[in-house]
N, C-alpha and C positions, 0 to 999 in steps of 0.2 A: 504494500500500500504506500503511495506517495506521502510525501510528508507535508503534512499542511503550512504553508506560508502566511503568518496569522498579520505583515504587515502589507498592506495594499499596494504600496509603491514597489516594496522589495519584488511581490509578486511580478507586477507590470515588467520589471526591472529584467527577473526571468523569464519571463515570457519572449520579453525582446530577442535578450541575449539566444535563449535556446531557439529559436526561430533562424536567428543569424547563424549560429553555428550548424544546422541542420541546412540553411541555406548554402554556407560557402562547401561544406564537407560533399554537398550532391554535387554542385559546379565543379567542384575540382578530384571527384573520384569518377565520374561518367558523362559531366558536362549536360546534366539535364538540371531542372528545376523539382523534379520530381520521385528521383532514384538515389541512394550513394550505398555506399559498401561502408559494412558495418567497421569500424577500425578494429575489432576483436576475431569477428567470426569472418570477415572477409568474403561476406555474402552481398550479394545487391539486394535491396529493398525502399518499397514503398516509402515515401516520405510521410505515412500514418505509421507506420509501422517501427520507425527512429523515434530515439529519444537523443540529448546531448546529454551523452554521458561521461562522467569524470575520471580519471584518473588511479585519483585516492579514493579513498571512502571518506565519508561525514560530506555534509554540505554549510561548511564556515563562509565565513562572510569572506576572508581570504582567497579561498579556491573557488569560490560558489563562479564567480564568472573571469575566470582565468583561459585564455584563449586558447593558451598552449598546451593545457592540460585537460581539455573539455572537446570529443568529437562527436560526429552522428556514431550512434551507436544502434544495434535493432536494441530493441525491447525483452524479448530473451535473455542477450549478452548481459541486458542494464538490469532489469529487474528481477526473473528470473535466476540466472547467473551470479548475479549481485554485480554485476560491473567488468566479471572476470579480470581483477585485479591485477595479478599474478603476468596474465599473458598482456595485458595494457599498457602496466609500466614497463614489461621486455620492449613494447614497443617503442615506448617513448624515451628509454634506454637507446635503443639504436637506432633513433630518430637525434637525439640532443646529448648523446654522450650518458654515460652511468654518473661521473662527477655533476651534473648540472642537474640531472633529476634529485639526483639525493639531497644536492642543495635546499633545490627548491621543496622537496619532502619537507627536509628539517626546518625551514622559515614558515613553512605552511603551520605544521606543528607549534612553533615556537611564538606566532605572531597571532595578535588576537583582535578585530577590527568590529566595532560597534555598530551597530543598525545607525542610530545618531551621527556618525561620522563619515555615513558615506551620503553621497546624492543621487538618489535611486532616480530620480525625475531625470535628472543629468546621465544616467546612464541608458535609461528608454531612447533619449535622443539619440546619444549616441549610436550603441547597435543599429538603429532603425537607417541612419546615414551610412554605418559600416556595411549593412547591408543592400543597401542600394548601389553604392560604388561596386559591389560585389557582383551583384548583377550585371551592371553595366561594362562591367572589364570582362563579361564573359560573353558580351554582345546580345542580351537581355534587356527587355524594357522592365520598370518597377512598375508592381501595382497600379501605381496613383498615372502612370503614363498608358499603362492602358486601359484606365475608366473614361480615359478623357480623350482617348481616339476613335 
């Protein structure tokens, strides 16, 4: 069962982000707006069927929208699976080096960041413009360009 997000902005905040990361993970594993390959199981699916899955486990305010460390993932791998931890971080191990992941383990662990202190409204914007550039570099029109064509 998903974990509930009992602050409204935080919510909004992940919705963005995981929207964007589900978006650029399809563009840049299959080039559609609709498909990507799980980063665990290495399967193609459904853009109903991904979730942006983490890394680590826990969802802090630290990792919670970390780029680097957050891809499509299916649902299975995420939920299911619990994230298949194990074969995730092998990956991202030999994506960014075994020194840079463990770094970032240990600062994740180590560092503690308050709902108060971050700008969830500021980070809606953001993803939503990260994701549009995303599109566009993939020679994609957004949403809002094609309601209005």
């Amino acid at each position: 069962m998903a974990k509930i997000i009992a602050d409204k902005d935080k919510k909004k905040a992940w919705d963005a982000f995981s929207h964007f990361i589900r978006i650029r993970d399809c563009l840049r594993t299959t080039g559609t707006t609709f498909h990507a390959i799980c980063i665990t199981c290495g399967r193609r699916h459904h853009w109903d069927y991904l979730d942006a899955g983490h890394c680590f486990a826990g969802r802090t305010n630290v990792k919670l929208l970390n780029e680097k460390f957050v891809h499509a993932q299916c649902k299975y791998c995420n939920q299911v699976c619990n994230g298949k931890l194990k074969k995730y971080r092998g990956i991202m191990e030999d994506k960014y080096g075994i020194d840079f992941v463990d770094r970032q383990y240990a600062r994740f662990k180590r560092i503690v960041i308050h709902n108060r202190d971050i700008n969830w409204t500021g980070r809606v914007a953001r993803y939503k413009r990260k994701e549009e550039r995303e599109l566009r570099r993939h020679g994609h029109r957004t949403l809002v360009e094609r309601l209005t064509t």
